[in-house]
N, C-alpha and C positions, 0 to 999 in steps of 0.2 A: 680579287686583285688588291693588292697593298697600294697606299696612297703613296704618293712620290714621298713624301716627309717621311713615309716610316721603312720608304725601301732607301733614301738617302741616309739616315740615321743605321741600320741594318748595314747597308756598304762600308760605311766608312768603321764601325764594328768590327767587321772582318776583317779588312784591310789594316786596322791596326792591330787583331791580335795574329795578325800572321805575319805581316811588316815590322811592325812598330811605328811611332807614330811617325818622326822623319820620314820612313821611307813610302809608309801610306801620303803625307803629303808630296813627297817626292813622282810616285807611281801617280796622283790625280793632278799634280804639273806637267806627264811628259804627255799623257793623255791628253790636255786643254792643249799644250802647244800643238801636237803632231796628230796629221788629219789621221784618222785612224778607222779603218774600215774591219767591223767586228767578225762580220763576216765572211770577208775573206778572210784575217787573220783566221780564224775556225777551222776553215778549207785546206787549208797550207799548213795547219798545227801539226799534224802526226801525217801526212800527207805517203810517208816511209814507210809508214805501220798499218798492219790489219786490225782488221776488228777484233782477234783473239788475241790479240799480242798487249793491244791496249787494255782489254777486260783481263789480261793478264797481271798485267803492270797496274793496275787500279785493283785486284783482289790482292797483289802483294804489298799494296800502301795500305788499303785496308784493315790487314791484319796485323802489321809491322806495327800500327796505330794502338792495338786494343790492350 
């Protein structure tokens, strides 16, 4: 398991090479304000979608990627 410093340093990582950095602090502002329940958001994510349709949609980002 990764220590919190190097999974915090690793988040914010990502968060800014896929954001930028504004919107990385932006995204870990609306977070700290707004209670935020991860796991329900998860449950409710694709709530529309099947399981094929999602491993669909994730082999077509996938490959659009390489």
């Amino acid at each position: 398991m990764k220590s919190d410093t190097l999974l915090r340093y690793e988040g914010m990582d990502i968060l800014i090479k896929h954001l930028g950095k504004v919107n990385a602090e932006k995204f870990i502002s609306l977070i700290i304000k707004e209670p935020f329940d991860y796991t329900k958001w998860q449950t409710d994510l694709w709530a529309d979608k099947t399981v094929k349709e999602i491993s669909q949609e994730a082999m077509e980002y996938y490959n659009s990627k390489k």
